[in-house]
C-alpha positions as CSV (number, residue, x, y, z in Angstrom):
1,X,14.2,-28.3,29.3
2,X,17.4,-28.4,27.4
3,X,19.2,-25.3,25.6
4,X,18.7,-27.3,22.3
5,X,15.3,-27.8,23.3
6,X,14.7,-24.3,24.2
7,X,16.4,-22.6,21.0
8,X,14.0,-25.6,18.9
9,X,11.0,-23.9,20.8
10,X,11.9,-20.6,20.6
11,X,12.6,-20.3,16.6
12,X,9.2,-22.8,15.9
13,X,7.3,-19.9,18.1
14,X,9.1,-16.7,15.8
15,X,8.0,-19.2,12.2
16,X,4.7,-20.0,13.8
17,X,4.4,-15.9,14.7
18,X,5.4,-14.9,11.3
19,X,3.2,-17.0,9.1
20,X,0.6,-15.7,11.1
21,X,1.0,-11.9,10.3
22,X,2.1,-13.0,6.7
23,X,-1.2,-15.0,6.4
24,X,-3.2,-11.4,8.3
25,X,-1.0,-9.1,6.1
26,X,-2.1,-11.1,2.5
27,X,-5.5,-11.5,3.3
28,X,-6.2,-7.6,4.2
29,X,-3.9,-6.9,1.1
30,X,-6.6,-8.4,-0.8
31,X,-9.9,-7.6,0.8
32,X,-8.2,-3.6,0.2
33,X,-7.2,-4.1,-3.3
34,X,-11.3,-5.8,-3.9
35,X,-12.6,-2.8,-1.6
36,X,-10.7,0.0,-3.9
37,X,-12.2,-1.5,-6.9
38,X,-16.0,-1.3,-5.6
39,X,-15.3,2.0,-4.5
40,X,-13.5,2.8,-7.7
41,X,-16.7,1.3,-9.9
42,X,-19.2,3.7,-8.0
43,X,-16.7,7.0,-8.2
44,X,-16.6,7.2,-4.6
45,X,-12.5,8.5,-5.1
46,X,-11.6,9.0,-1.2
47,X,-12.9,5.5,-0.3
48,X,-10.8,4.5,-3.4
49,X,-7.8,5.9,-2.7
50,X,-8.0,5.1,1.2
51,X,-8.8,1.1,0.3
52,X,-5.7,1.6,-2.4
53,X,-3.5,3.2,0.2
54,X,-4.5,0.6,2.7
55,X,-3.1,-2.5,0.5
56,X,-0.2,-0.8,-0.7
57,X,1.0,-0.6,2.8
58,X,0.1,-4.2,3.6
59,X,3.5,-5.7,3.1
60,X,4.1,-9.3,3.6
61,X,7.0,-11.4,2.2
62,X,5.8,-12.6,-1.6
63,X,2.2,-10.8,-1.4
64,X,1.6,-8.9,-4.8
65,X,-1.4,-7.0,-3.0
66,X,1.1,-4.0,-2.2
67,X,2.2,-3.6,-5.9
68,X,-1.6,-3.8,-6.5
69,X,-2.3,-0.9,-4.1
70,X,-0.2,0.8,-5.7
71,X,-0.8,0.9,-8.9
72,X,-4.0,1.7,-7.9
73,X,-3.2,4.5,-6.9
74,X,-1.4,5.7,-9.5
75,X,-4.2,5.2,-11.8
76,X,-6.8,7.2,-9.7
77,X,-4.1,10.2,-9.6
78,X,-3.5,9.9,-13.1
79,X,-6.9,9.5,-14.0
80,X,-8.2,12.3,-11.8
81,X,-5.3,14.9,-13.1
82,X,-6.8,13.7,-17.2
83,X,-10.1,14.8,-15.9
84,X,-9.4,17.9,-14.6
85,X,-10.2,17.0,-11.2
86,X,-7.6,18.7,-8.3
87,X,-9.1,18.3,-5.3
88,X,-8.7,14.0,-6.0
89,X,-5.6,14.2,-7.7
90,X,-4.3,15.9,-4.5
91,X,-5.4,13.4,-2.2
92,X,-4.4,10.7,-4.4
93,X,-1.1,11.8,-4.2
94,X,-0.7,12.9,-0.9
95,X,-1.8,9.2,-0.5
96,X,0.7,8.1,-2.5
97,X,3.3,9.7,-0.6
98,X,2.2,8.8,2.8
99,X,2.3,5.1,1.8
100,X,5.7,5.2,0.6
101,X,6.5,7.0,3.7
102,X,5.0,4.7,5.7
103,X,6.7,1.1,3.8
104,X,10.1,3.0,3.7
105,X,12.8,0.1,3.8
106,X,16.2,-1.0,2.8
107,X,14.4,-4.1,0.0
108,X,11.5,-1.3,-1.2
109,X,11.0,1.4,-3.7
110,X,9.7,3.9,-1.4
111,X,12.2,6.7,-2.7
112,X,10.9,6.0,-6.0
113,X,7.6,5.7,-4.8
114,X,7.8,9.0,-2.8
115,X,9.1,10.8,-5.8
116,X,6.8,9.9,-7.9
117,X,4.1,11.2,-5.5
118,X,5.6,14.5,-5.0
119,X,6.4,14.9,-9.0
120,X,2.0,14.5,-8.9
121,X,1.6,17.0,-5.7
122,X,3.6,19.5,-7.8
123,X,2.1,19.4,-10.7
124,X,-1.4,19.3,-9.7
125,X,-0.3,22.5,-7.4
126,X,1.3,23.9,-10.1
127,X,-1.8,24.3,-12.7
């Protein structure tokens, strides 16, 4: 096999690969996002946030299933702070952090992300 041939092979393998995980990355971002709002509809708030955490940190090129997690999120914190309710406020946010941690990146918001999590932490632990 020929250089040319080899270096053909090579980068059809790494677009074959990464369509792949795209593809597996969209399609869990999804099936999170649809999982978060069943859990959401019966008030079952850790399943909630765990689903919303879960698509949030499904990142794949072009998916809108992370921004979807996300704002999930947000709304469950935000939500459970207007009702008075600590204990899901905290784990909401904790949440929140922990997937900006964990999607930290040059081309994402996670510093933005992260703050806003920790602004919640601290004033959920502050009243």
């Amino acid at each position: 096999m020929t250089r040319g041939r080899a270096a053909t092979l090579a980068a059809l393998l790494l677009v074959f690969v990464v369509a792949i995980v795209t593809a597996r990355q969209m399609q869990r971002g999804q099936a999170e996002v649809d999982l978060a709002d069943a859990a959401a509809q019966k008030s079952d708030w850790p399943m909630a946030i765990a689903h919303a955490r879960a698509a949030a940190e499904a990142l794949a090129p072009g998916s809108p299933w992370p921004e979807r997690g996300w704002l999930r999120l947000e709304a469950i914190g935000h939500d459970a702070e207007a009702r008075g309710d600590d204990e899901t406020a905290l784990l909401d946010y904790g949440a929140m952090r922990a997937a900006a941690m964990a999607t930290r990146g040059p081309l994402s918001a996670w510093a933005r992300r992260r703050a806003l999590a920790e602004e919640g932490l601290a004033r959920v632990a502050a009243s």
